[in-house]
C-alpha positions in Angstrom: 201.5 178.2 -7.1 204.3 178.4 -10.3 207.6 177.2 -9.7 208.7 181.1 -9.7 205.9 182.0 -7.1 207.0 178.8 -5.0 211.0 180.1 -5.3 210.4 183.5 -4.4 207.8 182.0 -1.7 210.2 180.2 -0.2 213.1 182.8 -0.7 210.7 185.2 1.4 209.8 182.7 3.8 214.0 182.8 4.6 214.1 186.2 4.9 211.0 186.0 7.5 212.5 183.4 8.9 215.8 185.5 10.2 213.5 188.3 10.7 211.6 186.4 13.1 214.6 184.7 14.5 216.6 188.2 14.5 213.7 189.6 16.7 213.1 186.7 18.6 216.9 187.2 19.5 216.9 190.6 20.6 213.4 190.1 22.3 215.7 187.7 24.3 218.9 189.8 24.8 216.5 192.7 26.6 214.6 189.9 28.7 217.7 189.1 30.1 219.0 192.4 30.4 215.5 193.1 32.1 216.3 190.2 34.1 219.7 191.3 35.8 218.6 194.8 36.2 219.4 195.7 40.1 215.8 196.5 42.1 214.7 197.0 45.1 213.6 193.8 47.0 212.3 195.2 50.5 212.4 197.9 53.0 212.9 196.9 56.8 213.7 198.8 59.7 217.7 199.1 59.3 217.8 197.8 55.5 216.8 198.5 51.7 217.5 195.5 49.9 218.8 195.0 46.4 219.1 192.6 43.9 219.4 191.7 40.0 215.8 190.8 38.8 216.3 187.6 37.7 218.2 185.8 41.2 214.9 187.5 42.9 212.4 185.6 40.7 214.4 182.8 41.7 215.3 182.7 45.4 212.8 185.1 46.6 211.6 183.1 49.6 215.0 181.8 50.9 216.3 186.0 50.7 212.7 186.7 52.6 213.8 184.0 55.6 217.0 186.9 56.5 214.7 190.3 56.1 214.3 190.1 59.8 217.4 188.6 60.8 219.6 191.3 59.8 217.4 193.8 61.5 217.9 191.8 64.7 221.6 191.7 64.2 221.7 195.3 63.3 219.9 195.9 66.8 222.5 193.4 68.7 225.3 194.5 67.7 224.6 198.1 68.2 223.4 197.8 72.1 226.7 195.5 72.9 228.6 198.3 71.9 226.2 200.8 73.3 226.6 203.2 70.1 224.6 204.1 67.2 225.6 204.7 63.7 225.2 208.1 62.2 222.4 207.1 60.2 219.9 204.0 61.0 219.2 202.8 57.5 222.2 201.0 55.2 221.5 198.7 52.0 221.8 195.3 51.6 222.6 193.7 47.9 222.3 190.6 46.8 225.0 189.6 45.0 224.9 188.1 42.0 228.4 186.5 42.4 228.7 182.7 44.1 230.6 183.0 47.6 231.7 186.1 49.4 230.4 189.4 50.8 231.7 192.9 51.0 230.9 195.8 53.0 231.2 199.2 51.6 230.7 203.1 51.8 228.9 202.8 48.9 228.0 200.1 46.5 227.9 200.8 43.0 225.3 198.6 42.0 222.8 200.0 44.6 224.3 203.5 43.8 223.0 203.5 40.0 219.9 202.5 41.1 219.6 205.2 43.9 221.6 207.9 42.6 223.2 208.8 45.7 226.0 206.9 47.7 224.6 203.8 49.3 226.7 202.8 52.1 225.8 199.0 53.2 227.0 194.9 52.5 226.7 192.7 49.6 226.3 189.1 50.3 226.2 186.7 47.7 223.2 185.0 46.3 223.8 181.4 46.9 225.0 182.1 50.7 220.7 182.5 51.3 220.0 179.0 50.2 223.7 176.4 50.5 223.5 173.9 53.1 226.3 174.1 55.0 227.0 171.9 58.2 223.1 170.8 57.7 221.8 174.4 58.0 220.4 175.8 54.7 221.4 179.2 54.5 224.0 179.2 57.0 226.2 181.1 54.9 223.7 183.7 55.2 223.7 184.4 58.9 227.8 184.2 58.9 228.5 186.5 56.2 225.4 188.9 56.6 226.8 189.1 60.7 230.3 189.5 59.6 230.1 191.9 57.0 227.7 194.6 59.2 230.3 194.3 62.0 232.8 195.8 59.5 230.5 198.4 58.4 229.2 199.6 61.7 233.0 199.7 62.7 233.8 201.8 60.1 230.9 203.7 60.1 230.6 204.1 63.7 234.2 204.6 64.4 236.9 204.3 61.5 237.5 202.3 59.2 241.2 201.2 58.4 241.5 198.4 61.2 244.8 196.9 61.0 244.6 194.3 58.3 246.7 191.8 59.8 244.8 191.3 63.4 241.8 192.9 63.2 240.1 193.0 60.1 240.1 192.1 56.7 243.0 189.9 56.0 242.6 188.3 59.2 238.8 189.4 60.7 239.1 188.1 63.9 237.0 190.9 65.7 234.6 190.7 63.0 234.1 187.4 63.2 234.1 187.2 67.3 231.1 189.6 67.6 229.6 187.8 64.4 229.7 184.8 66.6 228.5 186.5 70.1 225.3 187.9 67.9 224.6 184.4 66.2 224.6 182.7 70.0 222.4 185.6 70.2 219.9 184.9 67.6 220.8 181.9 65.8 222.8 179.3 68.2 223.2 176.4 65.7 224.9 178.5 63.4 227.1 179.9 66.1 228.0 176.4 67.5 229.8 175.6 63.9 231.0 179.5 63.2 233.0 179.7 66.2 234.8 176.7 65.2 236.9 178.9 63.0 237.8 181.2 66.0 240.4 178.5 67.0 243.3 180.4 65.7 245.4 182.7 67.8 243.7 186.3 66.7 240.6 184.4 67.4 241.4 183.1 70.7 242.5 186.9 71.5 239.4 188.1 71.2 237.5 185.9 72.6 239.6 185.4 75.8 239.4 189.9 75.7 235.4 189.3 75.5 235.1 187.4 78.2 237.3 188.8 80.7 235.9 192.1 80.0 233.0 192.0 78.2 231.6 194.3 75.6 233.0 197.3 77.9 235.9 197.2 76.9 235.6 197.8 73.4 232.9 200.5 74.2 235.0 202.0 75.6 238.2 202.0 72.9 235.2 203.3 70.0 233.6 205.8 72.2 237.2 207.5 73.2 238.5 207.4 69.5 234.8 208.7 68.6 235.4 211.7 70.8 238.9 212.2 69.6 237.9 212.3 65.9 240.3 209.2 65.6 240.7 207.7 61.9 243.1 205.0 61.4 244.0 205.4 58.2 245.5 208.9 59.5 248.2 206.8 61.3 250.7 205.2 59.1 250.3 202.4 56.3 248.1 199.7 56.9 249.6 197.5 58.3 252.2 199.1 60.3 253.8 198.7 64.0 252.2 202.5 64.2 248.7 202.0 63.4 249.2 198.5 65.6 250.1 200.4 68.4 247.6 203.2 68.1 244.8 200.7 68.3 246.4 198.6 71.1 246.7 202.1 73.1 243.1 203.1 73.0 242.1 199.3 73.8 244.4 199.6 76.9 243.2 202.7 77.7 239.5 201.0 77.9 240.9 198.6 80.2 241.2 197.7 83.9 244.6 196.3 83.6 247.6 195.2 81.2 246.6 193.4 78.3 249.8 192.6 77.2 249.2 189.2 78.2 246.5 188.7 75.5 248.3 190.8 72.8 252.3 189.9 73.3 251.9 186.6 71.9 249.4 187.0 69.3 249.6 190.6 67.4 252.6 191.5 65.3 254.5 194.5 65.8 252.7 195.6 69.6 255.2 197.2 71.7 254.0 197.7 75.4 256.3 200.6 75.5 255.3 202.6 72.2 251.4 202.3 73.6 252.6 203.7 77.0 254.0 206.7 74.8 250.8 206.8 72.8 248.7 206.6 76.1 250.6 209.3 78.2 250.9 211.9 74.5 246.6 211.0 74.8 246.4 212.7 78.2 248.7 215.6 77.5 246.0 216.2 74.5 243.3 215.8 76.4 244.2 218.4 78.7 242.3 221.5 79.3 244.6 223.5 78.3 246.2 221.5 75.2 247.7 223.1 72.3 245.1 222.5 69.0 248.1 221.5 67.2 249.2 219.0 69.0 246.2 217.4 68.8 246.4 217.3 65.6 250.0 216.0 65.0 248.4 213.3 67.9 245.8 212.2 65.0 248.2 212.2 62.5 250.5 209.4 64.3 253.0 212.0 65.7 252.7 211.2 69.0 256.4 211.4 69.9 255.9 215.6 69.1 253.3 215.8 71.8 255.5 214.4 74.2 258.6 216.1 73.1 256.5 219.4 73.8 256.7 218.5 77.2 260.6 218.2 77.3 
């Protein structure tokens, strides 16, 4: 080979060189755009699962161990309360964000692959395989629990619990019943979960659980059910309104006061305001009730139903 066929040999080998290397790169930026591309993982009685391509490859056998667990909670948590969701089938995702979960009316990711909303919980990937207090997975069980109590609650009933007793910013219901269904199904993990019921919202619940059992808050949903009750009709979130609203519908499921659970423990509860709330409920609930007031009831205007009476 001449020196100019060497020279141009080895100027054209460069060129292939970044070719090749250009290819090989973009061969590798669509393998891992194949890789995080959301699919479906498994159909089960209550769930579609979802998750990014590449964290199934992975993890595929520790996300199996949960397919029948969350069925079983699903089922659990459904005949305490002794209601059933509008539909029987939600989606699960599989998050490919370290710590956390969500539920939601519909979850993007799951929606672009469906095209439709996909109401359901997202749990993060690394919850189905962390040890945690020498259970592998047991962030799995607490978060999958948790996170379908606030769904079904809002799906069920309403969402727009009061954030600062109830759900969200504290979650002390959710995590009770999260704890009642994991004695249910999956004691160890319940023995160390309701360790974090220890604080006063906590303790609320629980103590309300036991003196009453799941009655009581049948009770609350399936009255609010029937009125067409959604929270996030009745003032801001939080408010001493929405507070009250609540408590009233809780009392009204009850045997007895339970102003010796809530006076300590929930902000802005006035035994008086849910007496108002609870006598404006039966004057709606009459036979003969005027539509409107009804409506002014649902919209927190309780004081105009009773001022109808005047």
């Amino acid at each position: 080979m001449s020196r100019f066929d060497r020279k141009r040999f080895v100027r054209n080998s460069g060129w292939i060189f970044l070719l090749c290397a250009a290819m090989l790169g973009f061969s590798r930026i669509g393998a891992m755009a194949q890789d995080n591309t959301v699919i479906k993982i498994h159909t089960s009685v209550h769930w579609t699962w979802y998750a990014p391509q590449n964290i199934y490859n992975e993890h595929k056998a520790d996300i199996a161990n949960y397919y029948n667990y969350a069925d079983r909670a699903f089922d659990y948590i459904t005949h305490a309360w002794g209601l059933e969701p509008k539909i029987q089938h939600y989606s699960l995702f599989v998050r490919p964000q370290t710590g956390g979960a969500f539920a939601a009316g519909d979850i993007g990711e799951v929606h672009a692959v469906t095209g439709k909303q996909s109401p359901g919980i997202g749990v993060s990937y690394d919850a189905f395989y962390n040890v945690a207090n020498g259970i592998k997975g047991f962030w799995g069980y607490v978060l999958i629990t948790h996170e379908m109590v606030n769904l079904l609650t809002g799906q069920i009933v309403s969402g727009g619990w009061p954030v600062d007793w109830w759900a969200d910013h504290k979650s002390p219901f959710p995590m009770m019943t999260a704890v009642q269904t994991e004695y249910a199904l999956v004691p160890n993990v319940a023995i160390y979960h309701a360790q974090q019921l220890s604080g006063p919202h906590g303790q609320m619940f629980v103590h309300l659980k036991d003196q009453y059992g799941w009655a009581l808050f049948r009770r609350a949903f399936s009255m609010a059910i029937k009125d067409g009750m959604n929270w996030d009709n009745i003032g801001q979130n939080p408010s001493a309104l929405r507070t009250n609203y609540v408590c009233a519908y809780l009392q009204m499921a009850a045997p007895e006061s339970l102003a010796k659970y809530i006076t300590p423990v929930v902000p802005d509860y006035s035994p008086s305001v849910v007496r108002q709330i609870i006598q404006a409920h039966k004057i709606i609930s009459s036979a003969n009730s005027d539509p409107s007031l009804k409506e002014a009831f649902l919209h927190g205007d309780y004081q105009k139903v009773l001022d109808s009476k005047k």
